[in-house]
Backbone bond lengths (Angstrom), bond angles and torsions (degrees), N, CA, C in turn:
res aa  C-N    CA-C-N  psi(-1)  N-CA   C-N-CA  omega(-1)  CA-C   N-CA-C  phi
1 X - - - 1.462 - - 1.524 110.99 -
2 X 1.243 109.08 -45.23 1.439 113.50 -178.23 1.542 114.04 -59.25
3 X 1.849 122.19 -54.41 0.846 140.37 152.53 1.638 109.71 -11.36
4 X 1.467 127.10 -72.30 1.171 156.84 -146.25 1.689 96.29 -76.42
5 X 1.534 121.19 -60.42 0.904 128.54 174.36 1.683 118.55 -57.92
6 X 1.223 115.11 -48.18 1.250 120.63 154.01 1.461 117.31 -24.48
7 X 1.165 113.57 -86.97 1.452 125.36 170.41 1.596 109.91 -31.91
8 X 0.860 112.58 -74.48 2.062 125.41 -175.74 1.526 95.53 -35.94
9 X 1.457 137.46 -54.93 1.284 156.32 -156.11 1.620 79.92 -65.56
10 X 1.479 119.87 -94.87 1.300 138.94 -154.47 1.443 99.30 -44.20
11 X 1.235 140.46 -16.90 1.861 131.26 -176.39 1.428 90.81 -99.45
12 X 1.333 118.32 9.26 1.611 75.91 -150.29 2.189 74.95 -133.28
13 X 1.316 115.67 120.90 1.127 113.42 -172.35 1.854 135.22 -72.67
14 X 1.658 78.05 -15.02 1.695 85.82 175.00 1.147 102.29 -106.09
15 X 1.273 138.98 32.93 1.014 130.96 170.47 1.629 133.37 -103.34
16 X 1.226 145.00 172.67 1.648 134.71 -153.87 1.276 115.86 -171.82
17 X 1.662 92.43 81.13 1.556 100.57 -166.34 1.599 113.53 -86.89
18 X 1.616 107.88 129.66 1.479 106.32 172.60 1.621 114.92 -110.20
19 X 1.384 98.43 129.96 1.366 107.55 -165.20 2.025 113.40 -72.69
20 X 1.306 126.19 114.20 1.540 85.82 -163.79 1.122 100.45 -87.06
21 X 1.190 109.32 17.88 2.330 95.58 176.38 1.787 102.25 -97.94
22 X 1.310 108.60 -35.53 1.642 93.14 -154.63 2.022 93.16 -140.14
23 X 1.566 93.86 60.17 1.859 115.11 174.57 1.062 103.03 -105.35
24 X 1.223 104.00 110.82 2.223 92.18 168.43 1.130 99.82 -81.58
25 X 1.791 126.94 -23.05 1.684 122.84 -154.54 1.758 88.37 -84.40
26 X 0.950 132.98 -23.99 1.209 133.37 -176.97 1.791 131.12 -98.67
27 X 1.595 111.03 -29.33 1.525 127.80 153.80 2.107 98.90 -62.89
28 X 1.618 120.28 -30.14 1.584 106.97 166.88 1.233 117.08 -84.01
29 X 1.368 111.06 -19.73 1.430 100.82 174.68 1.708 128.70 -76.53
30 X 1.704 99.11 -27.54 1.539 90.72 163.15 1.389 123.40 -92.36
31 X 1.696 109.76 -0.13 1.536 104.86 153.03 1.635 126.56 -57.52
32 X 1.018 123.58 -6.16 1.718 153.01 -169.33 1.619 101.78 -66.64
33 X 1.671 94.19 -38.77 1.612 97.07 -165.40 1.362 94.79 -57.45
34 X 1.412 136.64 -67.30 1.945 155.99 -128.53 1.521 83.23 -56.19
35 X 1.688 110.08 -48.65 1.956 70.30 -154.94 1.648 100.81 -102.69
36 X 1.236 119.91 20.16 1.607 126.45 -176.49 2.079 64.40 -103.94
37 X 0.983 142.54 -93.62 1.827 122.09 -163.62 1.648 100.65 -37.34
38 X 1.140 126.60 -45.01 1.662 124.28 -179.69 1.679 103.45 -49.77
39 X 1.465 135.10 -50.85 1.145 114.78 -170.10 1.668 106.06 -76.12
40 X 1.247 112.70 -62.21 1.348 123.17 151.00 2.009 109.40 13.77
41 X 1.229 102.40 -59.56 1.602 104.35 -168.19 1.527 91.62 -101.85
42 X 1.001 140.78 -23.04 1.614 135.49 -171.15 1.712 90.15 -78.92
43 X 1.326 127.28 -57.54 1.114 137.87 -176.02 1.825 112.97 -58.05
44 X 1.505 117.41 -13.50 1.408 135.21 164.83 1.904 104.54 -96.84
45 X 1.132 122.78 -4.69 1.081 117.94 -150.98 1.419 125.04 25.95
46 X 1.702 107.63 67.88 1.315 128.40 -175.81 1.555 88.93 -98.83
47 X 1.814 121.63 133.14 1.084 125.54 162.13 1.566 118.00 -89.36
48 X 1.118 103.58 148.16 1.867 93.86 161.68 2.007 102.39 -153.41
49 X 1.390 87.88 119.18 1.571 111.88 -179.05 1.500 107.80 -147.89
50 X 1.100 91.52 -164.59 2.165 100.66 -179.15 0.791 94.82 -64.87
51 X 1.570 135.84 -61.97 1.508 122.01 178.69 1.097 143.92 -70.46
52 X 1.535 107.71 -2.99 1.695 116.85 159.45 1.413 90.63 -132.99
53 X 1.348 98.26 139.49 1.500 101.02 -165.34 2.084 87.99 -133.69
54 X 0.924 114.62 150.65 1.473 129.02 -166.53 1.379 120.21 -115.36
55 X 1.084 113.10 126.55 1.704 126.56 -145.64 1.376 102.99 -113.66
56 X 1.317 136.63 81.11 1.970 122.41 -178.47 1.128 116.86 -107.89
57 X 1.071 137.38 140.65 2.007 156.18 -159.75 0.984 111.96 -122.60
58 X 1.397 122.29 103.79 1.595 120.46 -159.39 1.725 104.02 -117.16
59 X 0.809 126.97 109.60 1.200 109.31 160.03 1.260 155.96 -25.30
60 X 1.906 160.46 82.42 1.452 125.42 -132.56 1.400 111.45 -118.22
61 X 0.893 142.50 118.12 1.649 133.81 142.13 1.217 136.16 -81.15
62 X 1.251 122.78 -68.40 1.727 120.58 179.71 1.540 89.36 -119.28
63 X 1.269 112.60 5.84 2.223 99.20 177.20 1.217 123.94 107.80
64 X 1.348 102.61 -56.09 1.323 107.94 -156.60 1.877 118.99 -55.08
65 X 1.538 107.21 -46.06 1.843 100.19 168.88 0.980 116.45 -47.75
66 X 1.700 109.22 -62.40 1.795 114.20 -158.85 1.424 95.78 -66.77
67 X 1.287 126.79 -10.44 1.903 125.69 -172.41 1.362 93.88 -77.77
68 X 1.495 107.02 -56.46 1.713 101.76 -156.51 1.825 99.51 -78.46
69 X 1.099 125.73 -32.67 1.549 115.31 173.41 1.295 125.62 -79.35
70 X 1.700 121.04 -16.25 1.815 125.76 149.25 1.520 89.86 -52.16
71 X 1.353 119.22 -78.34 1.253 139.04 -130.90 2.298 95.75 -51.48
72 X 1.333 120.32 -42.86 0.960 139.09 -167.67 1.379 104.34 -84.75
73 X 1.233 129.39 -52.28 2.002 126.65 177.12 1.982 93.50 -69.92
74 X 1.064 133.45 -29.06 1.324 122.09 165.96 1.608 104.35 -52.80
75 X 1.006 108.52 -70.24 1.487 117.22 -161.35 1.689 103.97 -52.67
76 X 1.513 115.60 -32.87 1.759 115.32 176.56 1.501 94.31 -98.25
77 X 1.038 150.57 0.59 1.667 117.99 -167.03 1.959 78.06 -141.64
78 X 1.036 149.15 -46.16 1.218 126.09 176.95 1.477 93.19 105.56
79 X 1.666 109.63 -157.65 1.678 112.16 177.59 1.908 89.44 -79.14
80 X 0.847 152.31 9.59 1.830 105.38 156.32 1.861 106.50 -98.78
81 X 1.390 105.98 41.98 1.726 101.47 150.69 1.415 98.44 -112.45
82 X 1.286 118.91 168.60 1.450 132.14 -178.59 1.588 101.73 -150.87
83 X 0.926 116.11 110.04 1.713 131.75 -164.96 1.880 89.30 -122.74
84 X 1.595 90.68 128.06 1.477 115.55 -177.44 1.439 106.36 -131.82
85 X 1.225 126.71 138.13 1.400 139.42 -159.19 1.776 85.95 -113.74
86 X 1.531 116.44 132.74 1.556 118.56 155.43 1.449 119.93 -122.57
87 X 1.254 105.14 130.80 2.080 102.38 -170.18 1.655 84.74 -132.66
88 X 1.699 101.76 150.30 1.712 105.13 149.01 1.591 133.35 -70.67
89 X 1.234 96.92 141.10 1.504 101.80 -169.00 1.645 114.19 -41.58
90 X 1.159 93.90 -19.41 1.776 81.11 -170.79 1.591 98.48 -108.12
91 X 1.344 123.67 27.56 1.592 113.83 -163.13 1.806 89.68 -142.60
92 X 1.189 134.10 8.84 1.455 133.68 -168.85 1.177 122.38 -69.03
93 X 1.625 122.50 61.99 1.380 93.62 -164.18 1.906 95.34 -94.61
94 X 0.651 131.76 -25.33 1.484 129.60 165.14 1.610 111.74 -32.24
95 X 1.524 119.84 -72.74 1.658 101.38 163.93 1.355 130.52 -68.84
96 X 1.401 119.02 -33.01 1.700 102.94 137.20 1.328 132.06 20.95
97 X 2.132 91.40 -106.57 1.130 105.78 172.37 1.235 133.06 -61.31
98 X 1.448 124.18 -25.35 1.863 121.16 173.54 1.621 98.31 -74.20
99 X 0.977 112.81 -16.85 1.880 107.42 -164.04 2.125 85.90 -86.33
100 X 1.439 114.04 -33.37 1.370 111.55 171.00 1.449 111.39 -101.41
101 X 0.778 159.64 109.72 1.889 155.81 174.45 1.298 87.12 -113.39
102 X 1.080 160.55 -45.48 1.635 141.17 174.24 1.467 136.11 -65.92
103 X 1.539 90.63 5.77 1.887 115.47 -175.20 1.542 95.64 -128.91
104 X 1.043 121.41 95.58 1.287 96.93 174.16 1.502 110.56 -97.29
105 X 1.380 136.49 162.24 0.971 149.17 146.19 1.444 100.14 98.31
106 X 1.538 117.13 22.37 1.275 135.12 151.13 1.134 127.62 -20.84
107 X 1.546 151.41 112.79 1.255 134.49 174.68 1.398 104.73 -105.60
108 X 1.420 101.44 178.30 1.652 118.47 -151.25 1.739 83.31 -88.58
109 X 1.372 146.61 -49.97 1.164 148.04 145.59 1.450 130.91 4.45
110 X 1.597 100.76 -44.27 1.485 122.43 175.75 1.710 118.35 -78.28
111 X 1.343 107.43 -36.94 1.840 121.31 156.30 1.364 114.11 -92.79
112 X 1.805 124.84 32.90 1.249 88.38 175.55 1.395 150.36 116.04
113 X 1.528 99.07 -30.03 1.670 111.55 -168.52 1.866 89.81 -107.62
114 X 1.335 103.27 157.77 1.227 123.41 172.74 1.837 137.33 -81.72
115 X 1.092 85.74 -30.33 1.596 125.56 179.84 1.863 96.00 41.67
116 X 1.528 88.48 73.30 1.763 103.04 -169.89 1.719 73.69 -112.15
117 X 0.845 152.80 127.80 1.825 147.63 153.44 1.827 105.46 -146.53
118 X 1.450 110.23 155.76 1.552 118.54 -161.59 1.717 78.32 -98.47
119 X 1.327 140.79 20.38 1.249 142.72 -172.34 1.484 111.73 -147.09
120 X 1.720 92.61 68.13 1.563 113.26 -175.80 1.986 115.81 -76.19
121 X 1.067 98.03 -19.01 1.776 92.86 157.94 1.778 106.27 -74.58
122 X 0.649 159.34 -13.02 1.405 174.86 -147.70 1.980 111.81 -120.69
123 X 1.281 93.62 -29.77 1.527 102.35 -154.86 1.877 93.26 -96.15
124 X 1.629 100.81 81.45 1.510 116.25 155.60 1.416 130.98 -119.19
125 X 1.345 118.94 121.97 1.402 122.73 173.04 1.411 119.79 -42.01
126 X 1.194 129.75 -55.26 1.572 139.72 165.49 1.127 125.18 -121.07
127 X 1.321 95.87 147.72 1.629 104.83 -179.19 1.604 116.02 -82.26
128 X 1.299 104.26 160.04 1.723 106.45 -177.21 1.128 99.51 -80.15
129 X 1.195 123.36 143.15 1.763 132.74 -169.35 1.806 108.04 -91.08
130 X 1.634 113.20 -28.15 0.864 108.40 176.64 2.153 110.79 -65.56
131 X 1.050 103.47 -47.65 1.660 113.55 171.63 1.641 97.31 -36.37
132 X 1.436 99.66 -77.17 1.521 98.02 -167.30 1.583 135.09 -56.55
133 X 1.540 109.45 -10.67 1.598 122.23 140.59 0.376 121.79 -18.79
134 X 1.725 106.15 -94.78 1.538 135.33 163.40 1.685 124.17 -0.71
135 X 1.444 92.07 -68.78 1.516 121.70 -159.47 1.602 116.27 -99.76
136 X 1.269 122.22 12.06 1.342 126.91 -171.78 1.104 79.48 -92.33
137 X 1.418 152.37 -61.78 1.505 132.80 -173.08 1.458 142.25 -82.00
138 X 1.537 96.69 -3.38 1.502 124.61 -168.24 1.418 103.93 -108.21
139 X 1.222 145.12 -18.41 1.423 147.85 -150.26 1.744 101.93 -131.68
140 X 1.380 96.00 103.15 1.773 99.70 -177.38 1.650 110.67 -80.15
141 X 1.374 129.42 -11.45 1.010 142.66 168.03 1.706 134.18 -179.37
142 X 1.592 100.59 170.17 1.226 90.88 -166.94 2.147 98.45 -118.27
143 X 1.588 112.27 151.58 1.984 84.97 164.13 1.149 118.47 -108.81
144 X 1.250 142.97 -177.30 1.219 141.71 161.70 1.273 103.33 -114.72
145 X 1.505 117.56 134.55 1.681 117.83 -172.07 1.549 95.83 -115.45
146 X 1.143 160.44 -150.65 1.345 156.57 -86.90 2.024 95.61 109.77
147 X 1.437 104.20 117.57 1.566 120.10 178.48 1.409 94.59 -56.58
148 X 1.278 158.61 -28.48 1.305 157.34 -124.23 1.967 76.94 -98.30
149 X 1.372 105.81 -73.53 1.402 125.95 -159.78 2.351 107.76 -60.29
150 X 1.569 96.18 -24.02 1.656 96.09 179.81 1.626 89.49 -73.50
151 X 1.274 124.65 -48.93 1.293 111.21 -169.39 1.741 135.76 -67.71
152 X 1.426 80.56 -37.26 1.894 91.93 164.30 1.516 99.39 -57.14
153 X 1.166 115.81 -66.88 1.661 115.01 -161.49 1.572 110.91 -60.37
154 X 1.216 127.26 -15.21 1.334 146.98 172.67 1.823 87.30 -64.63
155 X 1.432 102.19 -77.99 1.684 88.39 -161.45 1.521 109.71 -66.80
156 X 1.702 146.07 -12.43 1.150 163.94 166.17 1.779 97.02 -47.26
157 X 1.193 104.11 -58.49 1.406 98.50 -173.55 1.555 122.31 -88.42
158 X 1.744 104.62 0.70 1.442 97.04 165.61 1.538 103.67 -97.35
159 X 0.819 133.88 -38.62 1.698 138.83 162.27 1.085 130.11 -24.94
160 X 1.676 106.27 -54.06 1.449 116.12 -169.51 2.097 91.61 -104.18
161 X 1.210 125.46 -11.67 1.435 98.75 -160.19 1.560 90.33 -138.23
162 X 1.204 124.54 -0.27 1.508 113.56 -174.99 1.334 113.69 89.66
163 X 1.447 120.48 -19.23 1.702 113.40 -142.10 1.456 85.12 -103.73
164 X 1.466 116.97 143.30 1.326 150.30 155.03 1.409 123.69 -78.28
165 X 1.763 135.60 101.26 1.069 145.85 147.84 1.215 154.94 -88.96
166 X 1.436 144.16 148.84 1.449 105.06 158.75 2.029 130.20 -92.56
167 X 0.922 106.79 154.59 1.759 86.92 -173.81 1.184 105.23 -43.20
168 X 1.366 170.86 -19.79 1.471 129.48 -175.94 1.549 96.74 -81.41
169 X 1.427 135.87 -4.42 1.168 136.63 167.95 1.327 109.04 -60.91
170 X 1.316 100.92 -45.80 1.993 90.48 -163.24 1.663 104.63 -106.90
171 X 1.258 112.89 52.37 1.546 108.22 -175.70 1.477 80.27 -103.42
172 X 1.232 143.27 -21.91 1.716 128.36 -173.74 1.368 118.71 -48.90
173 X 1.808 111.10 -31.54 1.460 121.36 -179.38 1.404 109.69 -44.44
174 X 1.504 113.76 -58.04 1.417 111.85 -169.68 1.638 117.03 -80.23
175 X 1.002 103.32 32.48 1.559 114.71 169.14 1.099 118.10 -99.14
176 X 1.727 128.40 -35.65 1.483 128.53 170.91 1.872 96.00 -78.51
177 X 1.105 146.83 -24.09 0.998 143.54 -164.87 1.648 84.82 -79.24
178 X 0.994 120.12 -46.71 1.929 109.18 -160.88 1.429 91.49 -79.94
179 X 1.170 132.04 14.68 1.443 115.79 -160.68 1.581 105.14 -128.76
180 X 1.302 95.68 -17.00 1.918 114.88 -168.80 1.597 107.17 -118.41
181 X 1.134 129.68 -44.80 1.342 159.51 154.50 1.369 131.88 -50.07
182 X 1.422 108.40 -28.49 1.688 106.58 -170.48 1.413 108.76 -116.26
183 X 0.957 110.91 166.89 1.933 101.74 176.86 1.460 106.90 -94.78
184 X 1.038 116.88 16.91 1.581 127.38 167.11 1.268 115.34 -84.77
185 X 1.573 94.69 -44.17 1.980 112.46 178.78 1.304 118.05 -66.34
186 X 1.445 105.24 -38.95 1.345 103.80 -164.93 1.194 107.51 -104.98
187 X 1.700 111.87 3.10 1.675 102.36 155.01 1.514 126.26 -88.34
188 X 1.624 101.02 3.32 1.746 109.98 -177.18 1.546 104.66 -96.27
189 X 1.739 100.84 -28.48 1.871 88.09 172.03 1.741 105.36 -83.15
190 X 1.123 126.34 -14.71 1.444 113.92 -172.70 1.640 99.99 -88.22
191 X 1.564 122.11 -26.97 1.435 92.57 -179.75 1.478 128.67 -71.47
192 X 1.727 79.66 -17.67 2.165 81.18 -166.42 1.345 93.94 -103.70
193 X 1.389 119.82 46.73 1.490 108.61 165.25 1.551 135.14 75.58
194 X 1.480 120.47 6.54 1.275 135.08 -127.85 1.660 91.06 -117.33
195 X 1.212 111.58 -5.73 1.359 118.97 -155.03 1.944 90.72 -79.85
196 X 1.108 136.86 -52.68 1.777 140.33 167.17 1.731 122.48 -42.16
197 X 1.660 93.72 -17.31 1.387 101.22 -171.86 1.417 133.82 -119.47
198 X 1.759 89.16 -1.51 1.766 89.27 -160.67 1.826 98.66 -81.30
199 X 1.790 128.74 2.40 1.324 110.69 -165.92 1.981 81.02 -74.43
200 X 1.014 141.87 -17.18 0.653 143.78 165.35 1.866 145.88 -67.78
201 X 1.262 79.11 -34.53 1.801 101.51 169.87 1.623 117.86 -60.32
202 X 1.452 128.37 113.34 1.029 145.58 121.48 1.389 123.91 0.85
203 X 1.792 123.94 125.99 1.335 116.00 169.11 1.397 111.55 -157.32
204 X 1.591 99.72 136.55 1.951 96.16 -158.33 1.896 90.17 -132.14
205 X 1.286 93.71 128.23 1.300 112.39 -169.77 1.662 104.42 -91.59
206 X 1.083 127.90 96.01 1.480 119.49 171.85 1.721 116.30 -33.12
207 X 0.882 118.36 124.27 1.732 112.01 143.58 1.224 120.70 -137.22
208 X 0.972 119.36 145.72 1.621 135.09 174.40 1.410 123.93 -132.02
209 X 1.324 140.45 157.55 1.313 136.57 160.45 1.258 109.43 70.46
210 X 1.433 119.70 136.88 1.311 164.38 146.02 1.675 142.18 127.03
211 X 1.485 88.02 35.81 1.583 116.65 165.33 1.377 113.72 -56.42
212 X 1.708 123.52 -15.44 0.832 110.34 169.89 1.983 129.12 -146.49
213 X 1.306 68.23 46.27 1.460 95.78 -179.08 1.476 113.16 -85.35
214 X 1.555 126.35 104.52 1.237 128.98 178.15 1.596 119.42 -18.86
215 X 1.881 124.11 148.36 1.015 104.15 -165.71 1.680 116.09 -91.25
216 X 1.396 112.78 -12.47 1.022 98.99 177.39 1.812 129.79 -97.57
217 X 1.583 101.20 6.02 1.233 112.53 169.23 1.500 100.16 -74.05
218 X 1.343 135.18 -46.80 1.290 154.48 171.78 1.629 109.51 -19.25
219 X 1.285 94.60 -69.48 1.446 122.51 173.31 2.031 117.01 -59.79
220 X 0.975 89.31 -32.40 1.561 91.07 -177.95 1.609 100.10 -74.74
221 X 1.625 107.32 -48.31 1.738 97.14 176.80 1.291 126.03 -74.79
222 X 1.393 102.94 -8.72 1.714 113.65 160.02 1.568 114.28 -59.06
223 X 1.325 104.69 -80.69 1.822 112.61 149.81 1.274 100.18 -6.27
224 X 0.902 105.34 -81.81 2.180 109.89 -146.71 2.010 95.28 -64.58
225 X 1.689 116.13 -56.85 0.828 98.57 176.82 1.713 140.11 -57.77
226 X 1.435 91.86 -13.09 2.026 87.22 178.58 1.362 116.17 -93.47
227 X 1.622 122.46 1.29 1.634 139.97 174.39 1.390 82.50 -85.80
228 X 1.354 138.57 -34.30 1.775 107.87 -148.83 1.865 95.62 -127.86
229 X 1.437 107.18 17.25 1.431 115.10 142.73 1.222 132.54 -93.71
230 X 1.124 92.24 -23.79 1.906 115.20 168.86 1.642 101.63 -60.87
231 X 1.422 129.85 -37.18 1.094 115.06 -154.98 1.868 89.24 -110.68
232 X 0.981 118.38 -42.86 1.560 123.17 -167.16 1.857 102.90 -68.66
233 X 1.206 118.95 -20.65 1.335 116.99 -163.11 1.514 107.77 -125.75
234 X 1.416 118.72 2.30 1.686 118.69 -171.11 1.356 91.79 -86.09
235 X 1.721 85.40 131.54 1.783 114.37 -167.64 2.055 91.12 -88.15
């Protein structure tokens, strides 16, 4: 598709093709978000220092947003941001590629995964290489969520907050869970010290997308998600 678009762009003279794997004008433009989120929390009088240290859940597909908006709260908040990438297990090509850096342009196909996920903004074979530049030094980790958990948290956040998504929207949830929850997580707040500060620590769950997601598809993942909270969450 990209390929295709490429081409269509280049015949065609008024045209202005942005690449989303390999755009710098466009990996800066979603760096744009950090300090429009920077006033955002100054304007909450939200702190973020060593002692409040700032927790964000980005959603991933091909990189390039969650790249350029890690890539930008690094550059204003330094090490007390902590930028976490979330993909479906069968759609990862972002940990993938850091788990390969000597293959580049690796697809998720080549280890295995299906990239079958109910979180089709999400659902990319490879990652953009320009992102993973970026982000091989900036990105302390990535999660893998399971469709079971986008959909519960899908109906979680219309329940508890009003707000309407589609699952690649609400895969950010299971990012504080891998981060608070796993012995992976809680060996990344104990190495960097984080362990005195987190009653304090800040955490902002990305969401984006599905304002225009038909209403009765809407409803069906509503459906599906409040049967498979019933089962994932019964105390």
């Amino acid at each position: 598709a990209v390929a295709v678009g490429r081409a269509q762009a280049q015949a065609n003279p008024y045209a202005h093709f942005v690449d989303d794997e390999r755009s710098t004008s466009l990996f800066a433009g979603y760096a744009v978000a950090a300090s429009r989120l920077q006033a955002q929390l100054s304007e909450h009088g939200v702190q973020v220092d060593a002692q409040h240290p700032l927790f964000v859940y980005l959603p991933c597909g091909v990189g390039g947003a969650p790249g350029g908006v890690a890539y930008g709260l690094k550059a204003i908040y330094g090490p007390h941001v902590h930028c976490f990438f979330v993909e479906p297990q069968q759609s990862s090509c972002f940990a993938v590629q850091l788990q390969h850096l000597d293959q580049p342009n690796i697809s998720i196909y080549d280890v295995g995964q299906t990239n079958h996920t109910e979180a089709d903004g999400l659902a990319v074979p490879v990652a953009s290489q320009l992102a993973i530049a970026a982000m091989r030094t900036r990105l302390p980790g990535v999660a893998l969520i399971d469709d079971a958990y986008l959909l519960a948290d899908l109906y979680a956040l219309y329940e508890q907050e009003g707000i309407q998504v589609e699952p690649s929207a609400a895969a950010a949830y299971s990012g504080v869970r891998a981060v608070l929850n796993t012995a992976e997580g809680r060996h990344y707040i104990q190495k960097n010290g984080l362990v005195p500060f987190m009653q304090q620590a800040n955490h902002i769950l990305w969401t984006t997308g599905g304002a225009l997601v038909p209403e009765n598809e809407y409803q069906h993942w509503l459906e599906r998600g409040k049967q498979i909270s019933t089962q994932l969450f019964a105390v």
